[in-house]
C-alpha positions in Angstrom: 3.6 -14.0 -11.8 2.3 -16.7 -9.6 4.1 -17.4 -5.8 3.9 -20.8 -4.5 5.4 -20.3 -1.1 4.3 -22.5 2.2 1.4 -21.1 4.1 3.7 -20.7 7.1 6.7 -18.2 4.7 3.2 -16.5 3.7 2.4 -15.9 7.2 5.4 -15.0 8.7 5.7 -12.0 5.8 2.0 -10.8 7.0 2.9 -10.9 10.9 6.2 -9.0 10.2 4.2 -6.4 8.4 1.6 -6.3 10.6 4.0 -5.4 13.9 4.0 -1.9 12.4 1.2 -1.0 14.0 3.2 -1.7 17.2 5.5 0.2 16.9 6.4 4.1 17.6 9.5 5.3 15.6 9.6 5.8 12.3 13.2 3.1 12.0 10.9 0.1 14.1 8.4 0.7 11.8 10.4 1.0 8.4 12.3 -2.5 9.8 8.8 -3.8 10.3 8.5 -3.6 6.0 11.7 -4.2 5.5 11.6 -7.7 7.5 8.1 -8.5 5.8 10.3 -8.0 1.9 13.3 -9.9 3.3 11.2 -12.8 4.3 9.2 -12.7 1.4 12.2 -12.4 -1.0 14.3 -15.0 1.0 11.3 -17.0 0.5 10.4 -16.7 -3.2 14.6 -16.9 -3.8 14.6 -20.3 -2.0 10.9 -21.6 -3.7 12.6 -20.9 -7.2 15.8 -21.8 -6.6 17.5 -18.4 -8.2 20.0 -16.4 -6.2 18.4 -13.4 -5.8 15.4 -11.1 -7.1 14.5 -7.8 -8.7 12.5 -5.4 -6.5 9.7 -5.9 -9.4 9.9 -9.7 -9.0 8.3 -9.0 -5.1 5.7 -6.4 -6.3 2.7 -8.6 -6.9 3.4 -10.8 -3.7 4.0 -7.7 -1.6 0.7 -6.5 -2.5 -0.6 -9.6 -1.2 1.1 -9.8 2.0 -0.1 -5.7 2.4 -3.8 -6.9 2.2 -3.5 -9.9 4.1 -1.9 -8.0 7.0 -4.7 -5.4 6.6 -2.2 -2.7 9.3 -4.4 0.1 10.7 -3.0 3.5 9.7 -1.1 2.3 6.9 -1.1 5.5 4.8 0.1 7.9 7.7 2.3 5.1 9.6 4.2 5.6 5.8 4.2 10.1 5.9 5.5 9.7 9.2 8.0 7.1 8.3 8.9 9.6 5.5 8.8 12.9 7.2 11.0 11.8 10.1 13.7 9.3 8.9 16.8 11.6 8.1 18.6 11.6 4.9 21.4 9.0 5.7 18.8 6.4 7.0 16.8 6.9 3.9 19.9 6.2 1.2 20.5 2.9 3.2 18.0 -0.1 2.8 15.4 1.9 4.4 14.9 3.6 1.9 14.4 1.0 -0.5 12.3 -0.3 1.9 10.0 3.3 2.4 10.4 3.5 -1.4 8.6 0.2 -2.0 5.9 0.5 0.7 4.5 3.4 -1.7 4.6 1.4 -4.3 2.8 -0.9 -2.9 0.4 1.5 -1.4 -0.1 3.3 -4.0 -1.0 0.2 -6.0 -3.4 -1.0 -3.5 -5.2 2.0 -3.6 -5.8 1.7 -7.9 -6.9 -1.8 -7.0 -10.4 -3.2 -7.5 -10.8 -6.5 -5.2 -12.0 -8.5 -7.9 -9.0 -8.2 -9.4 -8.0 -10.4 -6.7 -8.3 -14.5 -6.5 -9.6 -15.6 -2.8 -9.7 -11.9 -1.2 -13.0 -10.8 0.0 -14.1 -7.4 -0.1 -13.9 -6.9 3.6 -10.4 -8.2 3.5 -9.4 -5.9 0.9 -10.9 -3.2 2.7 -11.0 -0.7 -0.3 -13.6 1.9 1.1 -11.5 1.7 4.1 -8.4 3.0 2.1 -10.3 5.7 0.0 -11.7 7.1 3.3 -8.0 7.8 4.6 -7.0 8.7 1.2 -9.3 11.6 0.4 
């Protein structure tokens, strides 16, 4: 699926993820994803016109946004998000929100950069994510 979005709907996605690392509780940083997919979906919605999208419609875009955004931490800023929202929190949209952050991580973590068009290496930052990872 190929995204044509402005630069700047691209970019406000990537600086909503990236506040993660800013924040402290697991909610603030749950919202943090959460904003970054409604931006991106609100985005992509308006670009093609249709009323709204399927969570695997945003999958290939969200990957991009994730490595463009490059957050430090990202693999225990997720177990802690995780371990520590309750139950109710979780059946909300956090939820969907924490459910599709592993996706997404887990996808970037199968991914070879050049699988990816106008990512460089160090952007990807694959050993990066291996290192935390095993």
């Amino acid at each position: 699926m190929k995204v044509k979005l402005e630069e700047d709907k691209w970019e406000k996605a990537v600086n909503a993820l990236k506040e993660i690392d800013e924040k402290f509780s697991p909610i603030d940083k749950v919202e943090c994803v959460a904003n970054s997919l409604t931006i991106l979906t609100d985005a992509i919605n308006f670009s093609w016109g249709k009323g709204s999208l399927g969570v695997d419609d945003c999958i290939q875009p969200f990957v991009y946004v994730m490595i463009k955004a490059c957050p430090q931490n990202i693999i225990s800023n997720y177990y802690y998000c995780s371990l520590y929202l309750n139950e109710k929190l979780q059946m909300k949209g956090l939820g969907s929100s924490l459910t599709q952050f592993d996706l997404i991580i887990n996808i970037v973590k199968q991914m070879k950069c050049d699988e990816l068009v106008g990512v460089t290496e160090e952007q990807f930052g694959k050993d990066e994510v291996e290192e935390t990872t095993n």
